[in-house]
C-alpha positions as CSV (number, residue, x, y, z in Angstrom):
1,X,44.8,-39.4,-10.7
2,X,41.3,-39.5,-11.8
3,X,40.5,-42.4,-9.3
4,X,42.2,-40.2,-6.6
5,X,39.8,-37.5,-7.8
6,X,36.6,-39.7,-7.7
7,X,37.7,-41.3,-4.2
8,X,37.8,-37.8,-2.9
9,X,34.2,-37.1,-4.2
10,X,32.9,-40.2,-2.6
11,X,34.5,-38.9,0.3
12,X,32.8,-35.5,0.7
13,X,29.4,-36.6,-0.8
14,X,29.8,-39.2,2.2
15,X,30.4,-36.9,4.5
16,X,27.6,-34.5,3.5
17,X,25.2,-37.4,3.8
18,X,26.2,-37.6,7.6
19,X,26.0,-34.3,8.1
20,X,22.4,-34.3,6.7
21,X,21.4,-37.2,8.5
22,X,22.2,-35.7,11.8
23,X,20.9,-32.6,10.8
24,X,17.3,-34.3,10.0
25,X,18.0,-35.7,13.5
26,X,18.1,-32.8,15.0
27,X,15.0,-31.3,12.9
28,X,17.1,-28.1,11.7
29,X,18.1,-27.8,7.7
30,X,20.3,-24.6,6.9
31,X,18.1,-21.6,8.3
32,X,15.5,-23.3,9.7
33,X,14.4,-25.9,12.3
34,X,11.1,-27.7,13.5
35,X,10.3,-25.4,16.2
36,X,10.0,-22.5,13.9
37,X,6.5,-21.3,12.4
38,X,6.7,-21.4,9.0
39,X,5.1,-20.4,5.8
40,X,6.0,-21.1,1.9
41,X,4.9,-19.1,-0.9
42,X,4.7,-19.1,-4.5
43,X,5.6,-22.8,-4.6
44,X,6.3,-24.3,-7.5
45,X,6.5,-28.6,-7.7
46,X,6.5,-27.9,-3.3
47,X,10.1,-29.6,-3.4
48,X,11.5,-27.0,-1.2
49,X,8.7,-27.5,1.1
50,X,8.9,-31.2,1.1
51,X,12.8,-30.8,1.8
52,X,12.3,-29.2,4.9
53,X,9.2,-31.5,6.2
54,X,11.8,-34.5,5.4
55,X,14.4,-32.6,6.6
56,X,12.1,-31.8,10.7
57,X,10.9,-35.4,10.4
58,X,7.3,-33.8,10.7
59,X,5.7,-30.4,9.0
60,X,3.1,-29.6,11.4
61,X,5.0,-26.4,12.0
62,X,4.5,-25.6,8.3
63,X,1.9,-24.3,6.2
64,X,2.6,-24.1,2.1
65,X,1.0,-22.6,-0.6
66,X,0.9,-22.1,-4.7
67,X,-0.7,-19.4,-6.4
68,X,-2.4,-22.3,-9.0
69,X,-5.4,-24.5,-8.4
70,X,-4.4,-27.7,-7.5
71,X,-5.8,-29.4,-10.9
72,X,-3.0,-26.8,-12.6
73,X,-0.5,-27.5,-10.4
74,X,-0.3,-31.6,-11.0
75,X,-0.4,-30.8,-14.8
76,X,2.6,-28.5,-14.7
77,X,4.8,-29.9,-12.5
78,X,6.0,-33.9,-12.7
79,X,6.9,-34.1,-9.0
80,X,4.3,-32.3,-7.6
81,X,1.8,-35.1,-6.5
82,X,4.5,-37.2,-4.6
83,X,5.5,-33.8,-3.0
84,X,2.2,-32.9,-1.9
85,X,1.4,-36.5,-0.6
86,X,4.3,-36.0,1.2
87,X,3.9,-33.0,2.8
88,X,0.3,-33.8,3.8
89,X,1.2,-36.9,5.3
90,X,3.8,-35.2,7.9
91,X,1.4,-33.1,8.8
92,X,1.5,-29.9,6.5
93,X,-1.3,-27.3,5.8
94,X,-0.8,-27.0,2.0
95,X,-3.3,-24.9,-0.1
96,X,-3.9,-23.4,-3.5
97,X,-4.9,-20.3,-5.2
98,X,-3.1,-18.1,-2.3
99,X,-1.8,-15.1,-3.8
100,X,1.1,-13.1,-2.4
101,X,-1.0,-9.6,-2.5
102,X,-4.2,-10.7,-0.5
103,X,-2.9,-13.8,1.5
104,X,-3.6,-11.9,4.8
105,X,-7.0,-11.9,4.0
106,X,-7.0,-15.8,3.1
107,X,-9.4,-17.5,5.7
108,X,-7.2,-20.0,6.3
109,X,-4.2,-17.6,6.8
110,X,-5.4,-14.5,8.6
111,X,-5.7,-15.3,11.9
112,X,-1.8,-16.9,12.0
113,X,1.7,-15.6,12.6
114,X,4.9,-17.0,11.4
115,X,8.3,-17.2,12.9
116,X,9.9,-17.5,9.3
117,X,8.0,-16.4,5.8
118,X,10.0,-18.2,2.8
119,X,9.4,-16.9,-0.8
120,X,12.3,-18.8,-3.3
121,X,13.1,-16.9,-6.9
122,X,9.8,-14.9,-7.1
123,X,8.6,-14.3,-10.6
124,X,5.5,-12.4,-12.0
125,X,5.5,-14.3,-15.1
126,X,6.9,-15.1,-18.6
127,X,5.4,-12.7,-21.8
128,X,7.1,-13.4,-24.5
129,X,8.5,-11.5,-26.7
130,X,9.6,-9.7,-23.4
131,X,13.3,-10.4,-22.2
132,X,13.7,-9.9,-18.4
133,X,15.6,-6.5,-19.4
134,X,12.2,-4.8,-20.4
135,X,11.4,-2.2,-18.1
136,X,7.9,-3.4,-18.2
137,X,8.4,-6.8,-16.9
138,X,10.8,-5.6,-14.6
139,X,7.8,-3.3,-13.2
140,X,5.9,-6.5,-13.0
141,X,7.8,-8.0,-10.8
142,X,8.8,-5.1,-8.6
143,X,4.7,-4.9,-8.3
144,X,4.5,-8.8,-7.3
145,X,7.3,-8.5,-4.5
146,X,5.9,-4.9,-3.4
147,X,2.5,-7.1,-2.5
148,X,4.5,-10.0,-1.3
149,X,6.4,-7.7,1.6
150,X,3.1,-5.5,2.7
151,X,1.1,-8.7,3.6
152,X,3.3,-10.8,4.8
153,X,5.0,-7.8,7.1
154,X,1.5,-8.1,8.4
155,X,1.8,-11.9,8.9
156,X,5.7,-12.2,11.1
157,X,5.4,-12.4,14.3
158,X,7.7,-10.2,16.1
159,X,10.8,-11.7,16.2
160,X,10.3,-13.1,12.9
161,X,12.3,-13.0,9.5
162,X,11.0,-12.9,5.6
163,X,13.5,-14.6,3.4
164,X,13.6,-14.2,-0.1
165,X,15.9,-16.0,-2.3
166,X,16.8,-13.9,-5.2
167,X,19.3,-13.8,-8.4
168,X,21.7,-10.9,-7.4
169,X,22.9,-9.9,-11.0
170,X,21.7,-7.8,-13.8
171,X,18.8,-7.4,-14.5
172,X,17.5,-9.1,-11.4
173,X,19.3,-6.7,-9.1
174,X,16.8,-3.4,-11.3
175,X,14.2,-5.0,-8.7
176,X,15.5,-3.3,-5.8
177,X,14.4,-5.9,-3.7
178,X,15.5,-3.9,-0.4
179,X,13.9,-0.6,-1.1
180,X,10.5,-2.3,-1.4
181,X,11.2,-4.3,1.6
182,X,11.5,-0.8,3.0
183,X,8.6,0.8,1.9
184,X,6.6,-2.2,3.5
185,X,8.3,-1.6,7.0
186,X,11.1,-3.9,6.6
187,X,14.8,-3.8,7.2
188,X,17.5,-6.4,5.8
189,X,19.5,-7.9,8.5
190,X,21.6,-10.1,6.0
191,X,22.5,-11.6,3.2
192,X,24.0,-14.9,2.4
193,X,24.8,-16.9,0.0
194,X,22.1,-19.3,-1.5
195,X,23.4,-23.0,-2.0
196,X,21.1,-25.5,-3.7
197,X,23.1,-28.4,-2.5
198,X,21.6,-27.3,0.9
199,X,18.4,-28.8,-0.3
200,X,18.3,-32.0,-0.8
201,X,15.5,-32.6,-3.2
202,X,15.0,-29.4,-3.9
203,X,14.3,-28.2,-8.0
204,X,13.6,-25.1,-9.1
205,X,11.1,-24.7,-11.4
206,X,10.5,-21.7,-14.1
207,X,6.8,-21.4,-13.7
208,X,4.0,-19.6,-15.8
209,X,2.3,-21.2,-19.0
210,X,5.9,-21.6,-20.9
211,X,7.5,-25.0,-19.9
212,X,6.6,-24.7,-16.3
213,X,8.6,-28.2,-15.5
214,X,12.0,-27.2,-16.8
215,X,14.6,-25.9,-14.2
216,X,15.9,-22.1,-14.4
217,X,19.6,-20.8,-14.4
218,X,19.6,-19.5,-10.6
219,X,22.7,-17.6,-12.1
220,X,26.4,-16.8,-10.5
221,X,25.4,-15.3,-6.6
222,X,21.9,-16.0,-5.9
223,X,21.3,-14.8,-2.3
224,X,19.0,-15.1,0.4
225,X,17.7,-12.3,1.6
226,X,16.8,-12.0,5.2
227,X,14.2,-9.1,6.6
228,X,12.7,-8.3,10.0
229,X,10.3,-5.9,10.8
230,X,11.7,-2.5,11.2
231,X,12.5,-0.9,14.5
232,X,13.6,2.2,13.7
233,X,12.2,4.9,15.7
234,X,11.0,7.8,13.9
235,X,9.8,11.0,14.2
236,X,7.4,13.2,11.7
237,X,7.1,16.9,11.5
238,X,4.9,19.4,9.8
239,X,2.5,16.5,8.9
240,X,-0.5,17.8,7.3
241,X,-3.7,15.9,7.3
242,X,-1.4,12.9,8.6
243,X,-1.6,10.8,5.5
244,X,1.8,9.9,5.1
245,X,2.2,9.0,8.8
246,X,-1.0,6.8,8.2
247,X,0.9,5.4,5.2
248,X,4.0,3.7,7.1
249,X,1.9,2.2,10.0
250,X,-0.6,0.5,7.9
251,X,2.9,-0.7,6.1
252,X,4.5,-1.4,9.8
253,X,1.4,-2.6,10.8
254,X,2.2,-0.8,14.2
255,X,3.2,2.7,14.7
256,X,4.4,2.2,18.3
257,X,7.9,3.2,17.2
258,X,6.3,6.5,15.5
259,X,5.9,9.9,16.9
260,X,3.4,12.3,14.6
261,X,3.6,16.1,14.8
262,X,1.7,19.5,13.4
263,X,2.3,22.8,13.9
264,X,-2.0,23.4,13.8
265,X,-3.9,22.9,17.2
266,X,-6.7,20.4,16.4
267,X,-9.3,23.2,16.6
268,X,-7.1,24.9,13.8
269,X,-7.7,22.2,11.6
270,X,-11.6,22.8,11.8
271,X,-11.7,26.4,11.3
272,X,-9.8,26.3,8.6
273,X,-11.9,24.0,6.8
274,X,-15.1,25.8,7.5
275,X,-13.6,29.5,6.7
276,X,-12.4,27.9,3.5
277,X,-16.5,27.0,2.8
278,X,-17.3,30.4,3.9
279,X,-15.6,31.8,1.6
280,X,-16.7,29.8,-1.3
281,X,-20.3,28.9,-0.2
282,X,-21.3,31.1,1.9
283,X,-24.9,30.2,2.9
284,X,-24.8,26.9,3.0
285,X,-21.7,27.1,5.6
286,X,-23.3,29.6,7.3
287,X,-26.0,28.0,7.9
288,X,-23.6,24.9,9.4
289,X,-21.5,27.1,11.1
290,X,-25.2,28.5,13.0
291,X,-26.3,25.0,14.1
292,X,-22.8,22.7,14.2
293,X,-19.9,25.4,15.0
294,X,-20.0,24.3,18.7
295,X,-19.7,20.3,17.7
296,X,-17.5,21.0,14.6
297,X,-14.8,23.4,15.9
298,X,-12.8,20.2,18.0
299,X,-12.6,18.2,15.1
300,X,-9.9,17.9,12.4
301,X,-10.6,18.1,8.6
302,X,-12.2,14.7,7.7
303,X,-9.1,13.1,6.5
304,X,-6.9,13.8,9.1
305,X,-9.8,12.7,11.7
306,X,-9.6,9.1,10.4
307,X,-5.7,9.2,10.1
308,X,-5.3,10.5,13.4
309,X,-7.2,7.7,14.9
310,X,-5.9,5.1,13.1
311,X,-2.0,6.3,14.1
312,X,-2.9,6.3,17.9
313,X,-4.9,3.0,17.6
314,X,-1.8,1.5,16.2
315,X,0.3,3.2,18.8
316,X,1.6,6.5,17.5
317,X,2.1,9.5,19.4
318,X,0.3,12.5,17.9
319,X,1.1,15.9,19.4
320,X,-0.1,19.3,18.0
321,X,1.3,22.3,18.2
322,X,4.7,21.6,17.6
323,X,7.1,24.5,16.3
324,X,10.3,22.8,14.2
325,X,11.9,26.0,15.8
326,X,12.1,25.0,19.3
327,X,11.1,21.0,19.5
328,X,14.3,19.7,20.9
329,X,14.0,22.4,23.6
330,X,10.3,23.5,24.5
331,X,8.6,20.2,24.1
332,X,9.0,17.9,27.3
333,X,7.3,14.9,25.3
334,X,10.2,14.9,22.4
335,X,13.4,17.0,24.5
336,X,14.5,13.7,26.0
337,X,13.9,11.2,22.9
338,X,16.3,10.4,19.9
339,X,15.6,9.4,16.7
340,X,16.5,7.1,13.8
341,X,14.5,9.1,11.5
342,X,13.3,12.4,11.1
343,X,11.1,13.1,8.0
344,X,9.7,16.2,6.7
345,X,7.8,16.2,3.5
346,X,7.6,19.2,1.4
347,X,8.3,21.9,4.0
348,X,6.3,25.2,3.3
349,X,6.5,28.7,5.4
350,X,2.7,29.6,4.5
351,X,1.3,31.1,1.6
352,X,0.8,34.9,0.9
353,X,-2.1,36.4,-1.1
354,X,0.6,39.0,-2.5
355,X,3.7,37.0,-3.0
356,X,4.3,34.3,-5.5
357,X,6.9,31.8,-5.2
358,X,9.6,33.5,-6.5
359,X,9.5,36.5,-4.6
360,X,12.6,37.0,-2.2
361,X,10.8,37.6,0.6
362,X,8.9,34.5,0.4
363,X,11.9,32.6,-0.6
364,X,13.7,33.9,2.7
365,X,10.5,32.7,5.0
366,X,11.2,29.5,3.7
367,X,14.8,29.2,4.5
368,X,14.2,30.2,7.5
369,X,11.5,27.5,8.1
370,X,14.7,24.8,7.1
371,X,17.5,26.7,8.9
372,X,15.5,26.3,12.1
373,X,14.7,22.7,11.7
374,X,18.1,21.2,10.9
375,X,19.5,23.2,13.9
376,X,16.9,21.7,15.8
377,X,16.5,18.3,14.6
378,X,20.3,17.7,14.8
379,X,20.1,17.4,18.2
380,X,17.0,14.7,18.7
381,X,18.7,12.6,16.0
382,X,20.7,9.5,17.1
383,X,24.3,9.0,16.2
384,X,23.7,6.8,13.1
385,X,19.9,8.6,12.4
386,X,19.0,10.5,9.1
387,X,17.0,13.6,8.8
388,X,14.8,12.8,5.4
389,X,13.6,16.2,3.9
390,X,11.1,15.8,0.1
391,X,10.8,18.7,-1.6
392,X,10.6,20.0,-5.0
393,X,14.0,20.2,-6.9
394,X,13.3,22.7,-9.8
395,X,13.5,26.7,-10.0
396,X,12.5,28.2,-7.8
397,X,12.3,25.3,-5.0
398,X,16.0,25.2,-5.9
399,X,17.0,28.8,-4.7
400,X,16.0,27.7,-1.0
401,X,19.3,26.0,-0.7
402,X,18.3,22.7,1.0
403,X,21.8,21.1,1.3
404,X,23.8,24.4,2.4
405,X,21.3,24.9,5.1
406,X,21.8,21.4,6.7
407,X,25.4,21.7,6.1
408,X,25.0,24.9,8.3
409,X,23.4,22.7,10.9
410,X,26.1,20.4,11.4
411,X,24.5,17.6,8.6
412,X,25.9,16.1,5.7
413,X,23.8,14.5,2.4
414,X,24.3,11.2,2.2
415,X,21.9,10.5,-0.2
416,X,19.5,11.9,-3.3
417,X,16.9,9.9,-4.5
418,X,13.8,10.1,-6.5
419,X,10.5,11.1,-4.4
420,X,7.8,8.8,-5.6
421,X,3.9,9.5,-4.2
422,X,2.9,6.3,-5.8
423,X,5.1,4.4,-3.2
424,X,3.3,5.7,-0.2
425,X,-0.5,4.6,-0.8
426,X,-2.8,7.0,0.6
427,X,-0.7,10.1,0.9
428,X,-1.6,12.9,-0.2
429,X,0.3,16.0,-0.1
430,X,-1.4,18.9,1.2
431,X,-0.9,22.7,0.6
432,X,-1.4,24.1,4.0
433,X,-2.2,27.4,5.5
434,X,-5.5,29.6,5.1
435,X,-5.3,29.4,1.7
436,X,-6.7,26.8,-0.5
437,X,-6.0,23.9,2.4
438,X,-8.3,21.2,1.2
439,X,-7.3,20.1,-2.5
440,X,-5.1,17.4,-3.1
441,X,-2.9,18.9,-5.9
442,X,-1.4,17.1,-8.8
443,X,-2.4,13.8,-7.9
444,X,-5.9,14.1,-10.3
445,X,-4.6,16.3,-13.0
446,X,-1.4,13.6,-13.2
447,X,-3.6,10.5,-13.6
448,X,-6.6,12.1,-15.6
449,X,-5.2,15.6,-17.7
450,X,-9.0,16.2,-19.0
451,X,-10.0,16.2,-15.3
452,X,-8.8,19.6,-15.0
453,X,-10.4,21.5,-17.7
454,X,-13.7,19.7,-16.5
455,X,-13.3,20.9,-13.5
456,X,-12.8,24.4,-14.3
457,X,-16.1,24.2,-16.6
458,X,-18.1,22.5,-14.1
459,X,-17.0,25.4,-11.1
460,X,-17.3,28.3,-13.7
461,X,-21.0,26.8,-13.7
462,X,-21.8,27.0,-10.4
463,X,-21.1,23.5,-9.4
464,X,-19.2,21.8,-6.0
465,X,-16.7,20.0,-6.7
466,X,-15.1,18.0,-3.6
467,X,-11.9,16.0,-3.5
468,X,-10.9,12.8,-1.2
469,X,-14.4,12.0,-0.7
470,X,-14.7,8.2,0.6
471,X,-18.2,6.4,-0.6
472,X,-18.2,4.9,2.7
473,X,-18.4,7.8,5.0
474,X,-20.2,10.1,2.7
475,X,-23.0,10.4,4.8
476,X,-21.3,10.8,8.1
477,X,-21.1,14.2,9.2
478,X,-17.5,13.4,11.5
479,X,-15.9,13.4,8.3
480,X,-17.8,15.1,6.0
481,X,-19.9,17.8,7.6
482,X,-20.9,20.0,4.8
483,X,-21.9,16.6,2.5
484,X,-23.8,15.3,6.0
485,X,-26.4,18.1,6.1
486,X,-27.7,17.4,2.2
487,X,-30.4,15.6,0.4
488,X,-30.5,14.8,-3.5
489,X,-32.8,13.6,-6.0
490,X,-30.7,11.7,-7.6
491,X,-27.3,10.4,-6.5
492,X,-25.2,8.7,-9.5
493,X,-22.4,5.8,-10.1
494,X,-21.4,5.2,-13.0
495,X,-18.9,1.6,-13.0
496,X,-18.0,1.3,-9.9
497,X,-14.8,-0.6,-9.5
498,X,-12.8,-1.2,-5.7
499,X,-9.5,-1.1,-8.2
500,X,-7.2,-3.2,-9.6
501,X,-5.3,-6.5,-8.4
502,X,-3.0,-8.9,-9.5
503,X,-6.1,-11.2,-9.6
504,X,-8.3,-11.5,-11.8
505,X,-12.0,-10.1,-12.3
506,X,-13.3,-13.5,-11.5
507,X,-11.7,-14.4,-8.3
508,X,-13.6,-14.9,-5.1
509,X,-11.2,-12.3,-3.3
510,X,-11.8,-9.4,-5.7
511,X,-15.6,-9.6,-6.8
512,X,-15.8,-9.3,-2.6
513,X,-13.8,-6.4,-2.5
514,X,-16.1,-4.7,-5.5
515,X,-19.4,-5.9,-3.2
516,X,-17.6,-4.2,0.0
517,X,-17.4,-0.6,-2.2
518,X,-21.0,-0.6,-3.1
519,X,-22.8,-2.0,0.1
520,X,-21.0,0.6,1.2
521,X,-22.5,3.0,-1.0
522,X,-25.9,2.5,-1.0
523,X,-25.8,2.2,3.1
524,X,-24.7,6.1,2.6
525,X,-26.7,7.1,-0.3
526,X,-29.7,5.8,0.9
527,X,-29.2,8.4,4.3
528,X,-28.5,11.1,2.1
529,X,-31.9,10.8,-0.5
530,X,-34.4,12.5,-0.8
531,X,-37.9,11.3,0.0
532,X,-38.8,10.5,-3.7
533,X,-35.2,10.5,-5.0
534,X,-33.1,7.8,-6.9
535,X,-29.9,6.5,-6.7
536,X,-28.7,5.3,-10.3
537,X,-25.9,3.1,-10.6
538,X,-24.5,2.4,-14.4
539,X,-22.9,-1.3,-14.5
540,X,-21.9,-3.9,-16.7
541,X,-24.6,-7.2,-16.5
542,X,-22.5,-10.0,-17.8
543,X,-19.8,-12.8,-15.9
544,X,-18.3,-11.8,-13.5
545,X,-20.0,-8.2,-13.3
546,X,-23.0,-10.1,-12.5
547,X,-22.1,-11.6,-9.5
548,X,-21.6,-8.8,-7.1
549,X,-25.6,-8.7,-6.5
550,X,-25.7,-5.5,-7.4
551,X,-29.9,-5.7,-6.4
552,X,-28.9,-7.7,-3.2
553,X,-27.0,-5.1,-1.9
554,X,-28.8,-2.2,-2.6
555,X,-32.0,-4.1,-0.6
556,X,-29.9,-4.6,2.4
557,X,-29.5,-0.7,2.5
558,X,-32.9,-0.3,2.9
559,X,-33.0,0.4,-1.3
560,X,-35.4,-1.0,-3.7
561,X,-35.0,-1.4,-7.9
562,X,-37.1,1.2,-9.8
563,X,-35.7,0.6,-13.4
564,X,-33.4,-1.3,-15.1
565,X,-32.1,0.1,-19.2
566,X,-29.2,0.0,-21.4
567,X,-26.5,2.1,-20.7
568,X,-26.1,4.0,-23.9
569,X,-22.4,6.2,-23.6
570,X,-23.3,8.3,-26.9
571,X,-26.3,9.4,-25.1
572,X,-23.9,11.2,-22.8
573,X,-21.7,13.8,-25.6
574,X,-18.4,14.1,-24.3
575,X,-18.3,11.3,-21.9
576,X,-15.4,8.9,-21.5
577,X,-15.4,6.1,-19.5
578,X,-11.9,5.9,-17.2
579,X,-10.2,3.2,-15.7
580,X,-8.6,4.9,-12.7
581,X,-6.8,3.4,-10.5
582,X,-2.8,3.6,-10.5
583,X,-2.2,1.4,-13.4
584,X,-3.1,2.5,-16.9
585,X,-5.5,5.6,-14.9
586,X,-6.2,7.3,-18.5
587,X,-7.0,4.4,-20.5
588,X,-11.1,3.7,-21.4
589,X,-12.5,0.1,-20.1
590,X,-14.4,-1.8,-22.4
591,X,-18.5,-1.5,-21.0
592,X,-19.2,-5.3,-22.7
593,X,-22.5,-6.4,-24.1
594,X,-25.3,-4.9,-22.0
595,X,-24.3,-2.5,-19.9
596,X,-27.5,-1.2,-17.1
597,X,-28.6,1.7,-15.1
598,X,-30.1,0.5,-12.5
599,X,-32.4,2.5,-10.3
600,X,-33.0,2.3,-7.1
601,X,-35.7,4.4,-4.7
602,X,-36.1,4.2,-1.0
603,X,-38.6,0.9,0.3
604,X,-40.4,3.4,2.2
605,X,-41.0,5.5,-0.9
């Protein structure tokens, strides 16, 4: 019997050798063939690379990469040189220190598109005492694979697929692998079943610092998750400065399957922004209103301005103007269209100086505002679409009676989940109407809760404060017209820091980034000095801080170093030094050894 047994495995292992043999023939292995385009990421030893290039015959179609230098990578991993020798000499592009987050921006990546992007058992790391069930770790790796999807979205060509290979049981499946596909512009087309004895050759290795040679438990169903980019078309309504629109084509990389509407005309969206300064400043807006009403009255508020161009260079279609009571009926642009999505964020009738948010009346404005938009919006939707409303879920948002109004309407909930701002970078939710129209609420006070009461001091004092002001355009008076028309004495920086990456403080990538921010604002600073004024940036002086040529860059902007002295924080009573950011916002940086002020003064001066 057990002969029998072992005949019968000589048999099938037999057979599979034919079938791999005429496979390799043919150049195809499993999901993928020569004449595909492909890339590898996150490589560990390269065996699954080296599997397919044995597998084509050739590798020229494939380029493969590894987060670790290459020094690293021979030291951790047994089989890695033979691999790599292999891979080179059938004609693969393999490099080193790509990482998943900022691999579009890799010079020998950015100018190429893949038919097929292959990342196999991502992992963000081993920190022990962690177990994979901490929700921090888990965070960690949600983070990695977030990255992972918005680049290489950006990298597929257009009939291309990302496939990640992934363990598909707790607490792997906490990652929610497909959500964050979504939120990058992606949409799962399948899953199937991933089979090790596919690839020949192939070992998977753990990784990290902690016996990176040894092979991990790929568990009971790992799968292979297939994405494409999405083609859903989808409509947005009631958009305010167009930020969230913005958000999910940057994430698409195209919004040619986007349509972008506002019930404002575009010349609403300037007079609104200067009556709001005429209220609160009034000479100095008058005095812009006199000489720039003419110019400024055909532009939108700043933000908007740069989202609005960005959505029609990638291919949106804006329209203003656009009533949620009668779009599927007055609007020849959208009557004839259907949808696959219709989103409205945070719908809001308008505010009223004598009504709170609890008053009937105001409560019945805003049901009204919903009743007419499902009515409407249930006819532009396709058969399988969704109609995606965010809004506030405690008292007295509650009372408005989201779900009984689309119910009304024809439309059923299908879903209720968890509105998250931090998954849509760079929206910001707006107020709207006359009153108050500029601030970005919450957003501040959430990541930095003294900001608030600093704020109030510093206005009760007579001082303007401005939100969602960009470094880079500071000085331009497109986008910000009442900053435009200033001078100052001094203009101050204190740590400047382009945020935080996955990387770290040393790499190329990142200390570039952190040079980018500051060229780009001393090339506005310097416009918006006064004649014997100063610009003063505080900054660390030690590796790596040292290296973004801080003195460099302000000479390029036409600036010059005054002054250079220590950075003393207890000179400053009450000062705290933030991180910002996303990630740990509230915590204090360390400010090293010898932190500077360095000042700077026109040439001319």
């Amino acid at each position: 019997m057990k002969k029998r047994e072992g005949h019968d495995v000589e048999l099938k292992t037999t057979s599979n050798l034919q079938k791999e043999k005429k496979k390799s023939s043919e150049g195809t292995i499993t999901h993928y063939n020569r004449s595909q385009r492909i890339l590898l990421v996150g490589e560990g030893d390269f065996s699954f690379s080296a599997c397919l290039a044995n597998a084509f015959g050739s590798a020229t179609n494939m380029v493969a990469t590894s987060l670790d230098t290459e020094e690293t990578l021979l030291e951790k991993y047994s089989g890695a040189r033979q691999n790599i020798r292999q891979l080179q000499k059938l004609g693969c592009l393999v490099l080193h220190e790509v990482g998943v987050h900022d691999m579009l921006y890799d010079s020998d990546l950015m100018n190429m598109k893949f038919d097929r992007i292959v990342f196999n058992f991502p992992h963000a790391g081993h920190f022990p005492p962690l177990y994979e069930t901490d929700g921090f770790l888990i965070e960690m790796h949600k983070k990695l694979l977030s990255g992972f999807f918005k680049s290489a979205s950006k990298m597929l060509n257009k009939a291309g697929e990302i496939h990640v290979s992934h363990r598909n049981d707790f607490p792997y499946n906490k990652w929610e692998i497909k959500k964050l596909a979504n939120n990058a512009g992606l949409q799962l087309i399948r899953k199937v079943k991933f089979q090790k004895s596919d690839y020949p050759g192939y070992s998977n290795k753990r990784g990290g610092d902690v016996e990176p040679d040894k092979e991990f438990f790929l568990g009971v169903s790992p799968l292979t998750f297939k994405f494409s980019i999405n083609t859903q078309k989808i409509l947005l309504v009631g958009e305010g400065d167009f930020s969230f629109a913005a958000c999910l084509a940057h994430a698409f990389g195209s919004a040619s399957n986007m349509v972008a509407t506002s019930l404002d005309s575009e010349g609403e969206f300037c007079f609104l922004f200067i009556c709001l300064h005429v209220l609160l400043y009034y000479q100095l807006t008058v005095n812009l209103f006199n000489h720039k009403y003419s110019q400024t009255l055909d532009r939108r508020l700043p933000s908007s301005r740069n989202h609005i161009l960005d959505l029609m260079w990638l291919g949106c279609l804006v329209l203003h103007e656009i009533d949620v009571h009668f779009m599927a009926s007055a609007y020849s642009e959208l009557v004839s269209m259907k949808f696959d999505r219709i989103i409205y964020n945070f719908p809001h009738a308008g505010h009223w100086r004598k009504l709170c948010e609890e008053d009937f009346e105001l409560i019945r404005r805003h049901k009204e505002l919903l009743s007419g938009f499902f009515k409407n919006f249930r006819k532009l939707l396709k058969e399988d679409g969704e109609v995606h409303v965010a809004h506030r879920d405690d008292y007295p948002y509650n009372t408005w009676e989201v779900e009984k109004l689309a119910k009304k309407a024809g439309l059923y909930l299908i879903e209720k989940v968890k509105f998250r701002p931090e998954d849509y970078p760079s929206y910001r939710n707006k107020r709207g109407s006359r009153i108050k129209i500029w601030d970005s609420f919450d957003t501040l006070c959430t990541r930095l809760p003294s900001s608030q009461l600093h704020i109030k001091n510093l206005q009760s004092l007579g001082c303007l404060v401005l939100h969602n002001v960009d470094v880079n355009f500071m000085a331009s008076s497109s986008f910000y017209p009442l900053l435009a028309c200033m001078k100052f004495n001094r203009i101050v920086y204190n740590f400047p820091h382009a945020g935080h990456f996955i990387m770290r403080e040393t790499h190329d990538s990142v200390i570039q980034r952190h040079k980018d921010l500051l060229s780009g604002f001393f090339k506005s600073s310097s416009k918006m000095l006064k004649e014997d004024g100063e610009v003063h940036v505080a900054h660390r002086d030690d590796r790596p801080y040292n290296r973004w040529e801080i003195e460099e860059l302000a000479n390029e902007a036409g600036l010059i170093l005054i002054e250079k002295v220590d950075f003393r924080s207890s000179q400053y009573a009450g000062y705290s030094n933030k991180r910002g950011g996303s990630v740990r916002s509230n915590d204090s940086f360390p400010l090293g050894n010898c932190p500077k002020s360095f000042k700077f003064s026109l040439k001319s001066s």
